[in-house]
N, C-alpha and C positions, 0 to 999 in steps of 0.2 A: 306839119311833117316833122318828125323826131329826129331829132340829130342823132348822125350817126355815130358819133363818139360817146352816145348816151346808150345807145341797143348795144345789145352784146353783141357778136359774132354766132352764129350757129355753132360751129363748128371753134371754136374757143374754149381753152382746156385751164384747168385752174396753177396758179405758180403758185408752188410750195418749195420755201425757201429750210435749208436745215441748218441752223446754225450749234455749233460745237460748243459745250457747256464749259466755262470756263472756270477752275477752282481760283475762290477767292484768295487774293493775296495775306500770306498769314496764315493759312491753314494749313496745316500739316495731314499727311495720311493718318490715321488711328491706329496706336499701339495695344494689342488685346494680351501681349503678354504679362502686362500685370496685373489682368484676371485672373489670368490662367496661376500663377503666385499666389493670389490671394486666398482663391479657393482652396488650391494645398495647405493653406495656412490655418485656413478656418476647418478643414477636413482631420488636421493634424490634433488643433484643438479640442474636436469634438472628442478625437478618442482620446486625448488626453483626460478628459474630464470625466470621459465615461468610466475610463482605467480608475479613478477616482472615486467613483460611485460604486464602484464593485468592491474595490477596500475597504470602502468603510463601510458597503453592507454587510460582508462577507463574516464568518465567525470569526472569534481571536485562533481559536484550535484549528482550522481548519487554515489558516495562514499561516499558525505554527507548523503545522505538518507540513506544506509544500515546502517552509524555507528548510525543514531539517532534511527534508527527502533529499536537494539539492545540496545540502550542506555536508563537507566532508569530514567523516569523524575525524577528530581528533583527542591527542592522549590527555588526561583529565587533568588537572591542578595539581598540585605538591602536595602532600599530606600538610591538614594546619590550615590552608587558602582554600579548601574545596567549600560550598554552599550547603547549607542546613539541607540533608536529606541524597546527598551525594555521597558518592566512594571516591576514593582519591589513590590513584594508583604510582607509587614509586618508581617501577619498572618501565610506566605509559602504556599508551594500545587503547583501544577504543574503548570508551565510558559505558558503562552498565547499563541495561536499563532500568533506573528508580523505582522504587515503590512509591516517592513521595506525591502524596496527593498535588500534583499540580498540572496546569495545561501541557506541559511540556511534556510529562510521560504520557498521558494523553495520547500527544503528537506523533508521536514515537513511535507507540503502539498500532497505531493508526496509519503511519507511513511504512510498518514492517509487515502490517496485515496487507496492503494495497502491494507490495514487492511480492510477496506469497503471491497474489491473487494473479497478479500479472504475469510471473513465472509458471502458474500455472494455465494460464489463457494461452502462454505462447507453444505450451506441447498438447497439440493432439488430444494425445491417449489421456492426458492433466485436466484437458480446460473443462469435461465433465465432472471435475469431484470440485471446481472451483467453491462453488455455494456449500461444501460440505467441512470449510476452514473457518473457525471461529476463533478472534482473538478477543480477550478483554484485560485491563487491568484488576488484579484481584487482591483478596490481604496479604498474599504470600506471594504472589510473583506474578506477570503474564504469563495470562495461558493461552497454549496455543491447540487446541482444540478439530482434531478432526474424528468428524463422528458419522455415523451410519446413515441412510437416508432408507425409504422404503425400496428405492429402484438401484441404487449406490450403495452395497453394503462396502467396507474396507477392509472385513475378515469374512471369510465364510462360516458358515451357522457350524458352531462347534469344535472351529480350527484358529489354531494361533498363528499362520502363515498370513501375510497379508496379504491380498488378492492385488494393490496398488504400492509394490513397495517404493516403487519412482516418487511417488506424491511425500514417502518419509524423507528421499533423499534428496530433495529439490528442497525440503525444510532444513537438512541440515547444511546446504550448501550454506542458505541464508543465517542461522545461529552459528555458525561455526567459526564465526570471527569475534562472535561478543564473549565477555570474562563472564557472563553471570551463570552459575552453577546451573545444574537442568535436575530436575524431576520429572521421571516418565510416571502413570498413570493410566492406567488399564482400565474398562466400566464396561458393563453389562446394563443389559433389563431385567425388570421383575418377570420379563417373561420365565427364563431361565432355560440355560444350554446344556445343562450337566451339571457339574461342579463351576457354579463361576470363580469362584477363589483363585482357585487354581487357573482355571480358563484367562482370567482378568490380567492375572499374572504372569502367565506366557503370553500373552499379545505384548505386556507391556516389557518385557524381557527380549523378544523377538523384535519388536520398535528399537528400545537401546538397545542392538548389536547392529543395525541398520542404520543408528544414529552415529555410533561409534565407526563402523567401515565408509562412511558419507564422510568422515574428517572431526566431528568431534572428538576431542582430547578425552582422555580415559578420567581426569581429574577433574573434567567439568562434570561429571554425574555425581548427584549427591542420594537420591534414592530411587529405587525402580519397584514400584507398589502394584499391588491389585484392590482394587476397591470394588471388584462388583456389582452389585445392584447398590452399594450403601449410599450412593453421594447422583440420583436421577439427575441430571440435563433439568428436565423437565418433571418438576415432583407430583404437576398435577394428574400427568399422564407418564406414568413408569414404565409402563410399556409400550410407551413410541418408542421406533429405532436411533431417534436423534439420540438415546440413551447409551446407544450401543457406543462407545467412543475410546479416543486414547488421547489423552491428555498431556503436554508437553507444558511445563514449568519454567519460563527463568526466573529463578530466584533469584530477588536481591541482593545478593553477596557472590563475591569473585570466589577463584578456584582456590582452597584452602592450603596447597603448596601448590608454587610452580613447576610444568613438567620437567622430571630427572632430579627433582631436589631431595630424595632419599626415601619417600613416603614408601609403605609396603603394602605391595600387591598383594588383595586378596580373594580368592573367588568367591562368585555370587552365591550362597546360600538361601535357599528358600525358608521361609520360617511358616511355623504352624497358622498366621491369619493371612499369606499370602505376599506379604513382603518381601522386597529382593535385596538386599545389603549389597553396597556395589562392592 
């Protein structure tokens, strides 16, 4: 016979004891805040190094242009101290823009074409002729270049009125601070409208008196031309409309007296190849 202390009970249920998990002595809770630090720290790195990456891949002109675009003119060096291929202005005011071969006019040219572009992006009735602004440096001065498109003309077939004169005057808000003289320039195509001579020469006569009521000074214009078909856009095709254009010059040199200094007023004559004498 089996001892009774050896058979379970029937009816005998199991004891489960729960005992409270005690933290060792010496342990502390866990600090996760200087994860949370470190990540910032390595996160800050990362772009720092990438900020890095993009300088030194980036062009030298294309780094010059952003610091000039933020960079505010100032008045040139003293006559005598100005740099090989600079103007150096007595009176001050904002430096020219150079003809000299280097990065910097470049820059310049390039941060003045992107203020056009974006002054035109910002109106409406503009941001259609935007693609129709052409800037480059050239032997004689930046040109500023707005010309015809197939769907975009900027004169009507045969008229010297501009169809967009806002797009002249949002250019001259932008030149009408700089000292460097202006050449307007008038062009045709070999299509031909009539008389281009003449034609070429009222667009570009009709441009400078729109340049002249936008704020440019009567002393910064040094000659207002028609060229006609002579000088194509596009010489392989003379009869694209990109041909059709008006040409804006700064020329390399400041205004030859300053306003009210005695110089004498004389009106515009037209001459027999289409030239305009300011």
């Amino acid at each position: 016979m089996a001892s009774r202390h050896l058979r379970p009970a029937a009816n005998a249920r199991p004891v489960i004891r729960r005992r409270a998990r005690q933290t060792p002595r010496g342990v502390r809770p866990v600090n996760v805040q200087w994860k949370v630090a470190y990540a910032d720290f390595a996160t800050a790195m990362m772009a720092f190094f990438m900020l890095l990456w993009l300088i030194s891949s980036s062009e030298k002109v294309s780094l010059q242009g952003i610091a000039d675009y933020f960079t505010p003119s100032v008045a040139a060096p003293a006559a005598g101290a100005a740099a090989e291929g600079d103007i150096a202005f007595a009176s001050g005011g904002p430096e020219p823009l150079s003809l000299a071969p280097s990065d910097k006019t470049r820059a310049r040219a390039d941060a003045l074409l992107r203020d056009i572009r974006t002054a035109f992006a910002a109106d409406p009735d503009l941001a259609p002729l935007a693609d129709n602004v052409l800037l480059e440096p050239a032997a004689d001065g930046i040109h500023i270049q707005l010309t015809d498109t197939a769907l975009r003309p900027m004169f009507a077939e045969g008229s010297a009125v501009p169809l967009a004169p806002d797009a002249f005057r949002t250019i001259a808000a932008r030149i009408g601070t700089l000292p460097n003289r202006i050449a307007v320039e008038g062009h045709t195509d070999s299509a031909g409208e009539g008389d281009d001579w003449q034609l070429s020469a009222r667009r570009a006569v009709a441009v400078r008196d729109i340049l002249a009521a936008g704020g440019v000074p009567a002393d910064r214009f040094a000659a207002v031309t028609g060229r006609a078909a002579s000088q194509p856009l596009l010489p392989d095709a003379p009869a694209r409309p990109e041909n059709r254009r008006i040409t804006i010059i700064l020329l390399d040199e400041p205004p030859a007296l300053a306003p009210g200094a005695g110089r004498r007023a004389v009106q515009a004559m037209p001459s027999q190849t289409g030239n305009i004498a300011p």
